[in-house]
C-alpha positions in Angstrom: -21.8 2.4 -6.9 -21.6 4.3 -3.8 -18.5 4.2 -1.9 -19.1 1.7 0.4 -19.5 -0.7 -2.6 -16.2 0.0 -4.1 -14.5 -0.4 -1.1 -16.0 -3.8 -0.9 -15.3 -4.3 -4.7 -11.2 -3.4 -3.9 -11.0 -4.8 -0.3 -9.9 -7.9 -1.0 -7.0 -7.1 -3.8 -5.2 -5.2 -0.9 -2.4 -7.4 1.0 -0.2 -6.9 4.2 3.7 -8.0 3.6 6.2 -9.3 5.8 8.3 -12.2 7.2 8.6 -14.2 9.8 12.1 -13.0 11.7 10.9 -16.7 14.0 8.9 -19.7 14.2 5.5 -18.7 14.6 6.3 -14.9 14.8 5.6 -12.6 11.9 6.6 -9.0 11.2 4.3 -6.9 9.5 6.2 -4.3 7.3 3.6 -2.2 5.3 0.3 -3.1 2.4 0.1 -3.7 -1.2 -2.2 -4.7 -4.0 -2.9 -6.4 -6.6 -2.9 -5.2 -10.1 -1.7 -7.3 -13.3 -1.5 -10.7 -11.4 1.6 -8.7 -9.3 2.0 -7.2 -6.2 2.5 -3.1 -6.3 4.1 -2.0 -2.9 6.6 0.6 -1.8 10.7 -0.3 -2.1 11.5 1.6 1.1 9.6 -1.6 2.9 12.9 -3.7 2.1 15.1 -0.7 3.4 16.3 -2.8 6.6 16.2 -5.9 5.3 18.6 -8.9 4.4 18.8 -10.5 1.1 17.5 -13.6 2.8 14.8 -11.9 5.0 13.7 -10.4 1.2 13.8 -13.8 -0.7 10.9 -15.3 3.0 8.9 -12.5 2.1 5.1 -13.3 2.1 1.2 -11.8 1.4 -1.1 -11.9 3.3 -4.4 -12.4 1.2 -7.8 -11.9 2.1 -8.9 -16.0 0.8 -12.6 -15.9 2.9 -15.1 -13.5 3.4 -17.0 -15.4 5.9 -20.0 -12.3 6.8 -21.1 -11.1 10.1 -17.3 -8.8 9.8 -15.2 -11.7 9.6 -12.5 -12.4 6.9 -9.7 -15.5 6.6 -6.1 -14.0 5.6 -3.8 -16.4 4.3 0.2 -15.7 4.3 1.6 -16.5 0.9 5.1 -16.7 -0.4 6.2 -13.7 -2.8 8.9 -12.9 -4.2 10.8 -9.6 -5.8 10.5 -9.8 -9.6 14.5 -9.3 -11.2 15.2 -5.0 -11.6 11.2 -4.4 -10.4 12.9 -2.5 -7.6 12.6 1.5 -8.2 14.5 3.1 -5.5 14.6 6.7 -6.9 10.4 6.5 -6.9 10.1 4.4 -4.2 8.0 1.4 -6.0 8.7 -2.5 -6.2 6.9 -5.3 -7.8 6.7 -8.8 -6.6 5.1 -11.8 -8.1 3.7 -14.6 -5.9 5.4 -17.9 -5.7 4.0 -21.7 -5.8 0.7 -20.7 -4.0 -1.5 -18.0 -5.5 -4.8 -16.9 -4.9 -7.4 -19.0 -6.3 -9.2 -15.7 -8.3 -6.2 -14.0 -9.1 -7.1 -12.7 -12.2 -10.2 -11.1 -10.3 -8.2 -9.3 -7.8 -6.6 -7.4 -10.7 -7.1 -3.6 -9.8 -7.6 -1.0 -12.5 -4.8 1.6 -12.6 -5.5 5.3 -14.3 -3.2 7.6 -16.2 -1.8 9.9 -12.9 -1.1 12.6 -15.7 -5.0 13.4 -15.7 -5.0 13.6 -12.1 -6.2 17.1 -11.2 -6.3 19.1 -7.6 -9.4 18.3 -5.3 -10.1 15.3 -6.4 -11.6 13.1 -4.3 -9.5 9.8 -2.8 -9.5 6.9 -0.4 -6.8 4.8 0.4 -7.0 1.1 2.1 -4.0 -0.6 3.8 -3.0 -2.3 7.0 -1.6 0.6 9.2 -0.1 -0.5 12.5 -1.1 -3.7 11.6 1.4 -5.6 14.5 0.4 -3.1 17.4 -3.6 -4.2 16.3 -2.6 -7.6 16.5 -1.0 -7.2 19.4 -4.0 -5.6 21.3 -6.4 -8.1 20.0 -7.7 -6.5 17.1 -6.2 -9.3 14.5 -5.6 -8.4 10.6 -7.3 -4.9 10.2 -8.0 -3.0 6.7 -8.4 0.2 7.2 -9.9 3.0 4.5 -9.1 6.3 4.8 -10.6 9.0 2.1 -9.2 12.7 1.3 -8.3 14.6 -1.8 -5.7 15.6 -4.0 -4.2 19.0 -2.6 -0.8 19.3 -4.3 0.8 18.0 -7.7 4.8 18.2 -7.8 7.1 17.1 -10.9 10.2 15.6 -10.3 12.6 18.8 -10.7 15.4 16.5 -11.6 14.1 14.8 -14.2 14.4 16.5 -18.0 10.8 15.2 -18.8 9.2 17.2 -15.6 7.1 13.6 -14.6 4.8 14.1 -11.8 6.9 12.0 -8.6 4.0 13.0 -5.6 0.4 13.6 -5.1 0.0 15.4 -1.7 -2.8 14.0 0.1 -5.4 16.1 2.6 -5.6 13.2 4.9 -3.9 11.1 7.9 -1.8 8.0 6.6 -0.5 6.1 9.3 2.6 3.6 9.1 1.7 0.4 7.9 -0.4 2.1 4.9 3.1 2.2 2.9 2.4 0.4 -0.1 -1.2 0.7 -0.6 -3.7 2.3 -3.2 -4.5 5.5 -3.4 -8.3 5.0 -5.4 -10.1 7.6 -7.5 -13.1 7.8 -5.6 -15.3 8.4 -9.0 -13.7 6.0 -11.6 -12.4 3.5 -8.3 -8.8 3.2 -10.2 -6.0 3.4 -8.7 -4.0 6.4 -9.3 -1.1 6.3 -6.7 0.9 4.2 -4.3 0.9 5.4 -0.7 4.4 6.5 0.3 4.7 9.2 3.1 3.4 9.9 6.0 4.3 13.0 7.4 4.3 13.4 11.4 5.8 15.4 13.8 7.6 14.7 17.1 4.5 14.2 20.3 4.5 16.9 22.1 2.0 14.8 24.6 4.8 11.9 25.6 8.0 13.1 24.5 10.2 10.3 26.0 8.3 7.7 24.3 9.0 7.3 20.6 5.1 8.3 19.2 5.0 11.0 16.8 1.7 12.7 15.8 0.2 12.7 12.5 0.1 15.6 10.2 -2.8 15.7 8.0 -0.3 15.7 4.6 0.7 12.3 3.2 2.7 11.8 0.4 1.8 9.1 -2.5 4.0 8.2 -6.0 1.7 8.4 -8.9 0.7 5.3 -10.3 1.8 6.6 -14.1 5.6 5.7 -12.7 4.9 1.4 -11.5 3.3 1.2 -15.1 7.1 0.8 -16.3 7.7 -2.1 -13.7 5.1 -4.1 -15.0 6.5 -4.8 -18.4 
C-alpha cells in the first residue's frame, strides 16, 4: 500500500474526545484511537477536569464515509477504565459505554514493539488539532495527517529498567493532536502516542496568546499503554 491507502485504512479508528460543558455546546480536548476494542489517548487531557466532567466524557467516531470528502462523526459516551490512568507516562485508556461502533472489532489498530523503533524512521501521525477553532471557522470535524521521522530516542533516567519514555519527532504537532497515533509509515503500526508539542512564545502578536510551532514534538512509546490494556 502506498501511504495514501494506509491513511485511509487507519482514518477511521482515530477519535476526537470531549464534553459538553452546555446543552448543545461541546468542548473538544485532544484525539485518540482505537486499538483492542479501547480507546488509547493521553492522561494530561483530563488535567483540568472534574470528576463529573470525566465520567460525560464522549468519542467522536467517524460512523459514515459518505464519498465526494464527506464523513458522519457520531459523539459516543466513554468512559475511563478503573487504574487505566498513567500519569507518570502520560497515557489513559477508556472503554466505550452503551453505544459502540457497529465495526468495532475492525477499527482495532495494530500496535508494534517501540523497543525496535530505530532513528530516521519514517512516521505520520493523524488527529484532530484545533479541532474547536476549525469548527468554529466553518471547517467542521477535521482529521488531519501529519508525516516525519524519528530523530531522538530517550530512556526514562529514573526508571531502574532504562524504558524508552519519548520518541522525538522531526515534525509540527499542533494542540488538539494530543492523544493520537504516531504510525510506522512501512509496517502502518502504531508505535507511539502523540504527547508534546513543543512551541515557543509569537514573536509576530505578542499580546495575543499564539505561540509558534517548533518543528520537535514529543510522543510516549506505544511499548508503555501495552500494560494498560491487560
Amino acid at each position: 500500500m502506498n501511504l495514501q491507502e494506509k491513511i485511509k485504512e487507519v482514518r477511521r479508528s482515530i477519535v476526537a474526545i470531549g464534553f459538553e460543558p452546555a446543552p448543545n455546546q461541546i468542548t473538544i480536548l485532544g484525539s485518540g484511537f482505537i486499538s483492542h476494542d479501547k480507546i488509547i489517548t493521553c492522561a494530561h487531557l483530563l488535567n483540568n477536569l472534574s470528576e463529573e466532567q470525566i465520567k460525560n466524557l464522549k468519542a467522536n467516531v467517524l460512523t459514515e464515509e459518505m464519498g465526494k470528502d464527506l464523513d458522519r462523526y457520531t459523539w459516543m459516551p466513554i468512559g475511563l477504565l478503573p487504574d487505566k490512568r498513567d500519569i507518570k507516562n502520560d497515557l489513559a485508556v477508556f472503554e466505550f459505554k452503551d453505544q459502540k461502533p457497529g465495526s468495532l472489532g475492525d477499527l482495532n489498530l495494530a500496535l508494534s514493539d517501540s523497543e525496535q523503533v530505530e532513528v530516521g524512521q519514517g512516521v505520520y501521525f493523524i488527529g484532530f488539532p484545533y479541532a474547536a477553532q476549525l469548527i468554529n471557522d466553518g471547517f467542521g470535524i477535521t482529521l488531519v495527517a501529519n508525516k516525519g521521522m524519528v530523530s531522538n530516542i530517550k530512556r526514562d533516567g529514573s526508571d531502574l529498567e532504562r524504558k524508552r519514555n519519548w520518541f522525538i519527532i522531526d515534525a509540527i504537532s499542533n494542540p488538539g493532536n494530543s492523544g493520537c497515533p504516531v504510525i510506522d509509515m512501512e509496517t502502518n503500526e502504531v508505535i507511539g502516542v502523540m504527547s508534546i508539542s513543543f512551541r515557543t512564545p509569537s514573536q509576530v502578536v505578542k499580546e495575543l496568546d499564539i505561540r509558534e510551532p517548533m518543528h520537535i514534538a514529543g510522543a510516549k512509546p506505544i511499548n508503555l499503554v501495552k500494560g494498560l490494556l491487560i
